[in-house]
TIDO-832292 format. One record per residue (C-alpha): x, y, z. Coordinates in Angstrom, 1 decimal, decimal comma. Layout:
BEGIN
+--------+--------+--------+
!     c1 !     c2 !     c3 !
+--------+--------+--------+
!      X !      Y !      Z !
...
+--------+--------+--------+
END
This chain:
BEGIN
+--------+--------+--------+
!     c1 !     c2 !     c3 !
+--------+--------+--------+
!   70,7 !   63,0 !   85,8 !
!   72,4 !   61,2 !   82,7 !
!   76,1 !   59,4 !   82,6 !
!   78,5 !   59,8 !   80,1 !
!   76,8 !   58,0 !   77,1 !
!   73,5 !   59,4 !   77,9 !
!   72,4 !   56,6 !   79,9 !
!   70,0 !   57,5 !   82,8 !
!   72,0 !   57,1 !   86,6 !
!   70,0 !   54,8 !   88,9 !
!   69,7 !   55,6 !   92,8 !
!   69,8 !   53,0 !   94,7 !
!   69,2 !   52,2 !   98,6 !
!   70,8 !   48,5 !  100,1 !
!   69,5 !   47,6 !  103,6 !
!   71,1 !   44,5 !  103,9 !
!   70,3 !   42,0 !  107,1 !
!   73,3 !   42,7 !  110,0 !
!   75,5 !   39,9 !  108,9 !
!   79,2 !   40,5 !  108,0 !
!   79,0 !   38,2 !  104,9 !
!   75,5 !   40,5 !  103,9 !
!   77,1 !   43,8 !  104,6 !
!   80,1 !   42,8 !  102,3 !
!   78,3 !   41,5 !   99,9 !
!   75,5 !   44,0 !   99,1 !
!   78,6 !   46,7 !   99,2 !
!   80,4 !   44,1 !   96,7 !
!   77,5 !   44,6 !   94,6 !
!   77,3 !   48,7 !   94,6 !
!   80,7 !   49,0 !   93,8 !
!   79,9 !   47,2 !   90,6 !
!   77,1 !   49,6 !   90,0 !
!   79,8 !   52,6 !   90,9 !
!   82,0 !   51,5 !   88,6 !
!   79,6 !   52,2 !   85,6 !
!   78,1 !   55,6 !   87,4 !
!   75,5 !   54,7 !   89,9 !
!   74,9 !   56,3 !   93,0 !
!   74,3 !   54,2 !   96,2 !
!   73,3 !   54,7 !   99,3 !
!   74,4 !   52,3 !  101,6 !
!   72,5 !   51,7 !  105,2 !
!   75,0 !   50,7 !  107,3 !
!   75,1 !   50,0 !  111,5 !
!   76,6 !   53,1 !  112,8 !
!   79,7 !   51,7 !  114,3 !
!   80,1 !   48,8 !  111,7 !
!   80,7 !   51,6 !  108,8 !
!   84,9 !   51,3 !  109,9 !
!   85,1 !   47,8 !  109,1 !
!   83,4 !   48,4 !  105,3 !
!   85,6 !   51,8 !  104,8 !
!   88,3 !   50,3 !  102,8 !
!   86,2 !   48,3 !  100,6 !
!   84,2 !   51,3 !   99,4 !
!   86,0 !   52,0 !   96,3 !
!   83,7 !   54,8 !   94,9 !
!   83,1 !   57,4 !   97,8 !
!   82,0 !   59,8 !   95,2 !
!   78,9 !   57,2 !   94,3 !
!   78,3 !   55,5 !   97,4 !
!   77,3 !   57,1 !  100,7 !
!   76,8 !   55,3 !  103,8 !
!   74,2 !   56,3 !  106,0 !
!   75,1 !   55,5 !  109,2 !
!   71,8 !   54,2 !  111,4 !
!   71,8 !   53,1 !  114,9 !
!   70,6 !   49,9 !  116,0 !
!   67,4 !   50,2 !  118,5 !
!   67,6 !   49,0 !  121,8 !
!   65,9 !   45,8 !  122,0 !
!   65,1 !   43,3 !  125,4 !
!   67,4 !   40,8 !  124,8 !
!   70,1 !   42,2 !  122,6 !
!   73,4 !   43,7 !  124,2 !
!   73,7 !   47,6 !  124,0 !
!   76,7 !   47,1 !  121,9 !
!   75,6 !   45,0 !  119,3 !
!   75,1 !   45,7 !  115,4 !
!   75,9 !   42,3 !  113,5 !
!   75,3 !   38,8 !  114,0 !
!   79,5 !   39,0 !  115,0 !
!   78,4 !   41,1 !  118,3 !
!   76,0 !   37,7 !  119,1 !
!   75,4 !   34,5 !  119,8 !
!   73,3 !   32,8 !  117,1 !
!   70,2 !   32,3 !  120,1 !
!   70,5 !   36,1 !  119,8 !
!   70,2 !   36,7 !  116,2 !
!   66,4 !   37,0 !  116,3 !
!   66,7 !   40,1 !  118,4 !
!   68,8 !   41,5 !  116,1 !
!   66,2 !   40,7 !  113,5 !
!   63,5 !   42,4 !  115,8 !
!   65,8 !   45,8 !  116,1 !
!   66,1 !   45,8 !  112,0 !
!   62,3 !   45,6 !  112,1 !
!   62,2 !   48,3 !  114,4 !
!   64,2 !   51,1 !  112,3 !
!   60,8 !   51,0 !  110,1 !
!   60,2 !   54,3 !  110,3 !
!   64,1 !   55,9 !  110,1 !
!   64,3 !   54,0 !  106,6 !
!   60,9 !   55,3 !  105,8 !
!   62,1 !   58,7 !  106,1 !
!   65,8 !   58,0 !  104,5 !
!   63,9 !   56,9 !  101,5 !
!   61,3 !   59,7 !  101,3 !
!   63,9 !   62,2 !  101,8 !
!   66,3 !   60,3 !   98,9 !
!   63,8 !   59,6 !   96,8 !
!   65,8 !   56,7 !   95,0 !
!   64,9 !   54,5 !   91,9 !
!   65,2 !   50,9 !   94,1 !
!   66,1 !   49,6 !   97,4 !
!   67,5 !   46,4 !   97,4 !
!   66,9 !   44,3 !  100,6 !
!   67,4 !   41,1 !  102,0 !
!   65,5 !   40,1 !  105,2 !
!   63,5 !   43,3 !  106,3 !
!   60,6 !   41,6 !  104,3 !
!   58,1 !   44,9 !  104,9 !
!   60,2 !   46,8 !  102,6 !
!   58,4 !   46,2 !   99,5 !
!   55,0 !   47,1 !  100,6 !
!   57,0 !   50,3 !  102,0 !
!   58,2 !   51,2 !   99,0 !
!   55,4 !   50,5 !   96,6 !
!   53,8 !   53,4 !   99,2 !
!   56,5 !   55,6 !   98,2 !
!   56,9 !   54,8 !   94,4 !
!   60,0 !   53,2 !   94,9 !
!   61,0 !   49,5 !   92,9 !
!   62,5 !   47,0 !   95,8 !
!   64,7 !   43,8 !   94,9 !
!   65,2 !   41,0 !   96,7 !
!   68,8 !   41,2 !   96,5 !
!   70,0 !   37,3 !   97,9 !
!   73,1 !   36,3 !   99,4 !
!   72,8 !   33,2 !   99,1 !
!   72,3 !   30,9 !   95,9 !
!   69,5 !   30,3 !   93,6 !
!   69,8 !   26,5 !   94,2 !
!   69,6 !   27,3 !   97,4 !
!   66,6 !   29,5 !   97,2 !
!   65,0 !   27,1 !   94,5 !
!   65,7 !   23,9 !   96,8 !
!   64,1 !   24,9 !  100,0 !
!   62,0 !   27,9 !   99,6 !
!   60,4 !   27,1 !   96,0 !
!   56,5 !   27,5 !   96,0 !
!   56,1 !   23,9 !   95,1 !
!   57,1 !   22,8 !   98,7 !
!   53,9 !   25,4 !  100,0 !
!   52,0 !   22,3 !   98,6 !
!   53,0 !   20,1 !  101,1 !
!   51,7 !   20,5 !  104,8 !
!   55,3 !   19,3 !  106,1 !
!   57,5 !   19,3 !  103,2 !
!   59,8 !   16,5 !  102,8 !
!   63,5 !   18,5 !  102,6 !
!   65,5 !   15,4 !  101,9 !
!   63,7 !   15,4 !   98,6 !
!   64,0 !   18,1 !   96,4 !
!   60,7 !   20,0 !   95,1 !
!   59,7 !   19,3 !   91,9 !
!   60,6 !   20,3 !   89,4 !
!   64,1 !   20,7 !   90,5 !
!   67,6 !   20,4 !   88,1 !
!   69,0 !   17,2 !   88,0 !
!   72,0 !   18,6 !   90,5 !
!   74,2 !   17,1 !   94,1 !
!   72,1 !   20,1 !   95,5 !
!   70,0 !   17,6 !   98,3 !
!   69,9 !   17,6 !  102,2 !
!   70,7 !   14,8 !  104,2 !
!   68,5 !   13,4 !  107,1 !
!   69,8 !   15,8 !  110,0 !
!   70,3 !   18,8 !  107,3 !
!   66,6 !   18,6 !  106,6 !
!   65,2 !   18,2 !  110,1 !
!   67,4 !   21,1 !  111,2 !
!   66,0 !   22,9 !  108,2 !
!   62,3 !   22,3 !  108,9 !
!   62,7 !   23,2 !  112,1 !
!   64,4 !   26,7 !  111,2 !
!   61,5 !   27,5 !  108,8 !
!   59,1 !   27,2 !  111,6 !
!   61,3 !   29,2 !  114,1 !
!   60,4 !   33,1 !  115,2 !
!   63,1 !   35,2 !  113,5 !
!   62,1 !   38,8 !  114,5 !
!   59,4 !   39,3 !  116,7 !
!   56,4 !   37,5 !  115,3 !
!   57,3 !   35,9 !  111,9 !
!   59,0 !   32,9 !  111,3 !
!   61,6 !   32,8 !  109,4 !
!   60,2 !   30,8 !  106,3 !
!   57,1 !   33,1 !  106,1 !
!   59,9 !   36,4 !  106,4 !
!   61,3 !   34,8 !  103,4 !
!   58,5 !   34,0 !  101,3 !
!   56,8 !   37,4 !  101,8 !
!   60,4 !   39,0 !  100,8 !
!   60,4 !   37,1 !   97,3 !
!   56,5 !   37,2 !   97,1 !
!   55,9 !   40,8 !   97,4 !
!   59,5 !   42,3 !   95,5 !
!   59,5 !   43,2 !   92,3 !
!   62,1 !   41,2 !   91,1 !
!   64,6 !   38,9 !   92,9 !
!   68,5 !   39,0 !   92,1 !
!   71,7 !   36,9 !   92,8 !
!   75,4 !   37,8 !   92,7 !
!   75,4 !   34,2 !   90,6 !
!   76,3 !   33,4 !   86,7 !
!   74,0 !   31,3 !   84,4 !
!   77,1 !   29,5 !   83,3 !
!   77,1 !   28,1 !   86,9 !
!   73,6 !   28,0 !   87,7 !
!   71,3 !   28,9 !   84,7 !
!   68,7 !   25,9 !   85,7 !
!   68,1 !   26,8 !   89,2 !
!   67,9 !   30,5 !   88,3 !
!   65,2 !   29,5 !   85,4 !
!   63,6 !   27,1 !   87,5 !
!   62,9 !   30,1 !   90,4 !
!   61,6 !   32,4 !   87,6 !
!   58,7 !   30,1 !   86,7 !
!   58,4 !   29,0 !   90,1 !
!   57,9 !   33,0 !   91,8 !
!   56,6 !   34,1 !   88,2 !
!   58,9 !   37,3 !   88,1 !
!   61,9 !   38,1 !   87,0 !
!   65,2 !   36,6 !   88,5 !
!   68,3 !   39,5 !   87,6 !
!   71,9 !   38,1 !   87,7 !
!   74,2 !   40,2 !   88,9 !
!   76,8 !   38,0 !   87,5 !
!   80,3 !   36,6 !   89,8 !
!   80,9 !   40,2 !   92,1 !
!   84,6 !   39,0 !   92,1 !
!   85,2 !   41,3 !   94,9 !
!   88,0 !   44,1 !   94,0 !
!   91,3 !   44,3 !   96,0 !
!   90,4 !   46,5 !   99,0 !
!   92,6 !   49,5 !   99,3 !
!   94,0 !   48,5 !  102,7 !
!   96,7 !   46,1 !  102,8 !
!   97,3 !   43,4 !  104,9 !
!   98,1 !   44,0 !  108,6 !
!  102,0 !   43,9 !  109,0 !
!  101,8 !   40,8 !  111,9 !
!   99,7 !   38,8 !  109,5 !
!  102,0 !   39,7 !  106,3 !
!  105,4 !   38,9 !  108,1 !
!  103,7 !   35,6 !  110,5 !
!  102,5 !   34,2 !  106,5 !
!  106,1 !   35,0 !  104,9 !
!  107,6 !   32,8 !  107,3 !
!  106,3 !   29,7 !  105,1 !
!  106,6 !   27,9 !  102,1 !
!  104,7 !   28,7 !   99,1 !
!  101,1 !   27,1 !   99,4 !
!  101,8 !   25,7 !  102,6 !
!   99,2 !   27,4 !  105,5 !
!   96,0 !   26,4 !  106,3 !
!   93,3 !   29,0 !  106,8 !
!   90,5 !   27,8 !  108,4 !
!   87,6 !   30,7 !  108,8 !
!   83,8 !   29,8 !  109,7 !
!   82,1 !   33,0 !  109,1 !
!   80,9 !   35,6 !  111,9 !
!   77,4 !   34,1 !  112,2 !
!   78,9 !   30,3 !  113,1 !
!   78,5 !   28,9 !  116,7 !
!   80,4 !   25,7 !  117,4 !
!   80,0 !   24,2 !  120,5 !
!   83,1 !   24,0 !  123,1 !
!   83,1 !   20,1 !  122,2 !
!   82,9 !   21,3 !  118,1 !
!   85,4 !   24,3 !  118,6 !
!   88,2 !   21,5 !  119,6 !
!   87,8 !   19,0 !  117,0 !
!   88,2 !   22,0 !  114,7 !
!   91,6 !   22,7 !  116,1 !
!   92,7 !   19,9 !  117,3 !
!   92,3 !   18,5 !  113,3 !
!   93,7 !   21,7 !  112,2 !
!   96,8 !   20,9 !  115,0 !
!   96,9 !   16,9 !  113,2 !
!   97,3 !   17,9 !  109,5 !
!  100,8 !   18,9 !  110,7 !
!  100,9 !   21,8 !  108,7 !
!  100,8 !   25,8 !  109,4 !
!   98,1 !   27,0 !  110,1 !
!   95,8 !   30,1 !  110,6 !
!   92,2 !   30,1 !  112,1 !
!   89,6 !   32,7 !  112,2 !
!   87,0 !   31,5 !  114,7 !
!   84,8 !   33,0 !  117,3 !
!   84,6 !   31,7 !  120,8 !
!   82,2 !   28,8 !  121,3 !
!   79,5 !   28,7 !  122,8 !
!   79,6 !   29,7 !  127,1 !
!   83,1 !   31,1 !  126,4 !
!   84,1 !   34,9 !  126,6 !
!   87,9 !   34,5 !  124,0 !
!   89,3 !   31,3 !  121,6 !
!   92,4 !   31,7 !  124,0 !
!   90,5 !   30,3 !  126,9 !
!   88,8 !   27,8 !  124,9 !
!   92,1 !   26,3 !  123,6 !
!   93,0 !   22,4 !  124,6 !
!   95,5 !   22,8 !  127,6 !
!   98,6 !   22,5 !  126,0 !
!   97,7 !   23,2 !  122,3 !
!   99,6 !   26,9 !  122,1 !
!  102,8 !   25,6 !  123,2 !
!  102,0 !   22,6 !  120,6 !
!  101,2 !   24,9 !  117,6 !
!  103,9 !   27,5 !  118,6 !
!  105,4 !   29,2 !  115,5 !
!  102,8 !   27,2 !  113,2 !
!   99,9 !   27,8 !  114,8 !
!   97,5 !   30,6 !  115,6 !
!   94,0 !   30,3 !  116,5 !
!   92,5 !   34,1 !  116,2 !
!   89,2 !   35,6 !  117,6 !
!   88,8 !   38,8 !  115,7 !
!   87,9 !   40,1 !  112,3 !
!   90,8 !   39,3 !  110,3 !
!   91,4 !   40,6 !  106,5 !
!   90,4 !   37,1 !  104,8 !
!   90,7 !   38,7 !  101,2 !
!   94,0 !   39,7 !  101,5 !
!   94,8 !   36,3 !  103,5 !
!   93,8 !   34,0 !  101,0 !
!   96,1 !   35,9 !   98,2 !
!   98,8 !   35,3 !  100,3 !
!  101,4 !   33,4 !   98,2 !
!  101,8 !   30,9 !  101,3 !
!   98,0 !   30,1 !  101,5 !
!   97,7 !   26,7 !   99,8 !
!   94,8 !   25,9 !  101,2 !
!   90,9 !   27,6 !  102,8 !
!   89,0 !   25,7 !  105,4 !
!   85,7 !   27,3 !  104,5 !
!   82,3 !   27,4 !  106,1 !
!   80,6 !   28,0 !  102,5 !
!   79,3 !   31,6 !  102,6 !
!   78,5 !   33,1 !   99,1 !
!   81,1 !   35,7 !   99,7 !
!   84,1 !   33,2 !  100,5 !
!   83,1 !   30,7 !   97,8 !
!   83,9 !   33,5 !   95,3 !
!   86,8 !   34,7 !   96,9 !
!   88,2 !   31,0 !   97,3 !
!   87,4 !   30,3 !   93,4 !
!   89,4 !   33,3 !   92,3 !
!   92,4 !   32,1 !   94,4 !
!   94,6 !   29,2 !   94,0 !
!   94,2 !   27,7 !   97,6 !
!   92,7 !   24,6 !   97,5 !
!   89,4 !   24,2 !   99,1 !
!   87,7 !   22,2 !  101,5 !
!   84,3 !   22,7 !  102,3 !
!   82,8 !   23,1 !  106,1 !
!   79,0 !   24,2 !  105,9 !
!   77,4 !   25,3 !  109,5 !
!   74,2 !   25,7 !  108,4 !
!   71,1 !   26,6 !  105,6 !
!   72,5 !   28,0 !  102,1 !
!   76,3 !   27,0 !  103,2 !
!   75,2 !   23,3 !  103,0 !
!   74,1 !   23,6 !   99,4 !
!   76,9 !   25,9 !   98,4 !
!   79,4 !   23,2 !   99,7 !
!   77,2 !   20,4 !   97,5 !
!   77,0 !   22,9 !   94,6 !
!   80,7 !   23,1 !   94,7 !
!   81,9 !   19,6 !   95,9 !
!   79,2 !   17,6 !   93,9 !
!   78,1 !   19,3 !   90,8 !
!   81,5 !   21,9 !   90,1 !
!   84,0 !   19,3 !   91,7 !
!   85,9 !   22,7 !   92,5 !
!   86,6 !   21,2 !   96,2 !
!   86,1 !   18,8 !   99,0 !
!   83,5 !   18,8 !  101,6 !
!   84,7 !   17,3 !  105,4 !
!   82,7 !   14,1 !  105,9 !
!   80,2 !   13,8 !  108,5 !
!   77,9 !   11,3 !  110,3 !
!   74,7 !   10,7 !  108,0 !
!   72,4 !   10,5 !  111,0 !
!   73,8 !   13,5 !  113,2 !
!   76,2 !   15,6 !  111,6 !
!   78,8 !   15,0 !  113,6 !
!   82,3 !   15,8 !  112,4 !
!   85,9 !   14,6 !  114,5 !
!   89,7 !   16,0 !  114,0 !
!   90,1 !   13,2 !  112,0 !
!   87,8 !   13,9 !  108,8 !
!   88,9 !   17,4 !  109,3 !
!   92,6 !   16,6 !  109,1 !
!   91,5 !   13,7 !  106,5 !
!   90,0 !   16,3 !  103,8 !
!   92,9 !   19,1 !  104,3 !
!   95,2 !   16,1 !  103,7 !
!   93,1 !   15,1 !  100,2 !
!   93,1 !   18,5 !   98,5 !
!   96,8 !   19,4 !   99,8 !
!   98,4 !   16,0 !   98,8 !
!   99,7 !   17,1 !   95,1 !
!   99,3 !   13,5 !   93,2 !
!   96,0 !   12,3 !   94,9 !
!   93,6 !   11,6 !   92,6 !
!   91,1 !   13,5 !   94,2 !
!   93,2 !   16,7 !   94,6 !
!   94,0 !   16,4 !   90,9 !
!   90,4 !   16,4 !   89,6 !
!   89,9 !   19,3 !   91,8 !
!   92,7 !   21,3 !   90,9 !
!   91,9 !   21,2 !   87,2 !
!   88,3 !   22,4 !   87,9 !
!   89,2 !   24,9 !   90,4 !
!   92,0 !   26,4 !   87,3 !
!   88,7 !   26,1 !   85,1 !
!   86,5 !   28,1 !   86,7 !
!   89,1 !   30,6 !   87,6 !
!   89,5 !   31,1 !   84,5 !
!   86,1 !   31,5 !   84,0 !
!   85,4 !   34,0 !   86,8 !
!   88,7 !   36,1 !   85,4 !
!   87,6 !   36,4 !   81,7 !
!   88,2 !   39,8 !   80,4 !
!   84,8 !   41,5 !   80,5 !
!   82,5 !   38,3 !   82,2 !
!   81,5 !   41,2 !   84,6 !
!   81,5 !   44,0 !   83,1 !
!   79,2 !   41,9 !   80,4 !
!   77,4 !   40,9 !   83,7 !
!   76,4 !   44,1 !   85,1 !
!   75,1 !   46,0 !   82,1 !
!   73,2 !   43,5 !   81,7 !
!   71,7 !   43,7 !   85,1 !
!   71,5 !   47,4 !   85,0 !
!   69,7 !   46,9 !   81,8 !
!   67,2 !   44,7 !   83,2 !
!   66,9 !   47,0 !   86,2 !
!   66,0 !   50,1 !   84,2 !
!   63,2 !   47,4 !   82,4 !
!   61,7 !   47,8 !   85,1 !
!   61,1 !   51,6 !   85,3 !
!   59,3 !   51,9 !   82,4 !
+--------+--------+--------+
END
């Protein structure tokens, strides 16, 4: 089948891994490809498919296949995403995704597509080499990421030193501290899925693709991206920002009318992403430093750890403290539309790809809380080498964070004549700017569907 302009339409599969932040960004990704006439076919968690509806904005070119998670010892009935479970958990979830094997087997042979992009199901490739089918490596998070911890160059070293970077590696702020890089080496070595660890997973998904790809720009991080090319010796595809369109739902009425009760640039929206898991002891320096700054606020957090809702998890006392500024809330809330909000001034974010992008393209100010592996170089990506925001200090040994460098780094980027929030500022502008240009992305993705039909021929 051609397009208009007698350019051949791609099919395409994505199976991302369970994770709201995945899910959301692979579909950010086939709209893009929609836009200029692809079809997709989008693997989704039966039950999860309501949450993505509104951001589909091409039903005519992208289908979701609805696919039920197996039942697996260990996981709840109920659960699709890493939002349904504790992080402990998550490796179950990785074991059902293994499972559905054979259902994706037969989706592809009955679809017969041009590529399927994936993320952690890391037999894929071999699976679709079988079927004559091109898989990507589609990655969420970013190449300096990728190129810091899972570059070849570290399979040289029996136990690689991650407080170092491998060699090789940009001049950048991209580095791990001491407890960042134990927690990382021990992750590597850690079953995720039955019977693979996670860093071998990850290796054989970039080893056995046949190309990898970002949602990234060179303009932001051409040396990392060139550096992963030599380093896996195929091509790396740049899919370019994925500033994500405005979804066609708009925002709930309680949020829209709590949020136009304040000042222009005035609330604080705090939101650690669906896969976090803060400690009861964590969870309350979190609020309590969110209660401090004085200032509204709005957080989107998931229970800690050993506790069923954030309302019984709440300091005794804190809710009549934080009345009529204050709301702590435990579901999925509609963070795009949120941080648009005229009263938004500034986003308390745990670092994920996804809410980098949609924080750059906003004018909140930013302040950067990473949980855990590609969130911690994010944050140094964009604290160190883009100066776009500020990252809450922690203890150099142990990580450990209080209410006070919490309230401390809101304070910093929200206090108009500091020094530091003025740097900021005019960097964030910059590479809004940037991200906004008239035809970056269009530029962007016909260049990535370019490279993809390369690799047809």
């Amino acid at each position: 089948m051609t397009m208009n302009g007698g350019g051949r339409m791609l099919h395409i599969v994505m199976y991302p891994w369970f994770a709201m932040g995945h899910l959301t960004a692979f579909l950010h990704a086939s709209n893009k490809l929609a836009a200029k006439g692809h079809k997709v076919s989008f693997i989704i968690p039966t039950k999860t498919q309501s949450k993505l509806n509104s951001f589909n904005l091409h039903p005519n070119l992208i289908s979701f296949i609805p696919l039920n998670v197996p039942c697996i010892d260990g996981l709840p009935s109920d659960a699709e995403t890493t939002a349904d479970v504790t992080y402990p958990l998550q490796t179950h979830l990785m074991t059902a995704m293994d499972h559905t094997e054979t259902t994706v087997e037969s989706i592809l042979l009955d679809l017969k597509p041009d590529f399927v992009f994936f993320d952690f199901t890391h037999w894929i490739p071999a699976l679709a080499r079988r079927l004559g089918i091109k898989s990507i490596h589609y990655c969420t998070a970013s190449p300096a990421s990728i190129a810091y911890t899972l570059s070849p160059e570290r399979g040289h070293e029996s136990t690689p030193n991650l407080e170092v970077p491998p060699l090789g590696f940009p001049p950048s702020a991209v580095k791990l501290r001491s407890y960042e890089a134990n927690a990382s080496a021990s992750f590597r070595k850690k079953e995720f899925g039955s019977g693979v660890s996670f860093h071998d997973r990850m290796m054989a998904s970039f080893s056995d693709c046949e190309a990898m790809a970002f949602k990234a720009c060179k303009e932001m991080e051409g040396p990392f991206c060139d550096y992963l090319e030599r380093q896996f010796r195929k091509p790396v595809l740049l899919a370019g920002p994925l500033i994500p369109e405005t979804p066609t739902s708009t925002l709930d009425e309680k949020w829209d009318k709590w949020l136009g009760g304040f000042k222009k640039g005035s609330v604080v929206y705090c939101a650690l992403g669906s896969q976090s898991d803060l400690n009861k002891h964590q969870f309350l320096e979190v609020v309590l430093g969110l209660e401090l700054t004085g200032l509204p606020f709005l957080a989107a957090l998931k229970p800690p750890t050993g506790n069923n809702s954030v309302e019984e998890a709440l300091p005794e006392g804190f809710t009549d403290r934080v009345k009529g500024r204050g709301i702590v809330e435990g579901r999925w809330i509609q963070q795009q539309l949120i941080l648009s909000h005229p009263s938004v001034g500034c986003f308390v974010t745990h670092c994920g790809s996804g809410s980098i992008t949609e924080a750059l393209v906003n004018d909140c100010q930013i302040v950067l809380f990473p949980q855990f592996g590609d969130q911690i170089m994010n944050a140094r990506l964009m604290a160190g080498d883009l100066k776009v925001g500020v990252e809450i200090e922690r203890g150099e040994e142990d990580g450990w964070f209080t209410k006070d460098s919490i309230c401390n780094s809101i304070k910093l980027v929200m206090d108009e004549n500091g020094e530091v929030s003025n740097e900021v500022r005019l960097q964030h502008a910059k590479w809004k700017e940037f991200l906004l240009k008239e035809n970056l992305e269009s530029s962007y993705t016909d260049e990535f569907i370019t490279k993809l039909k390369d690799l047809l021929q």
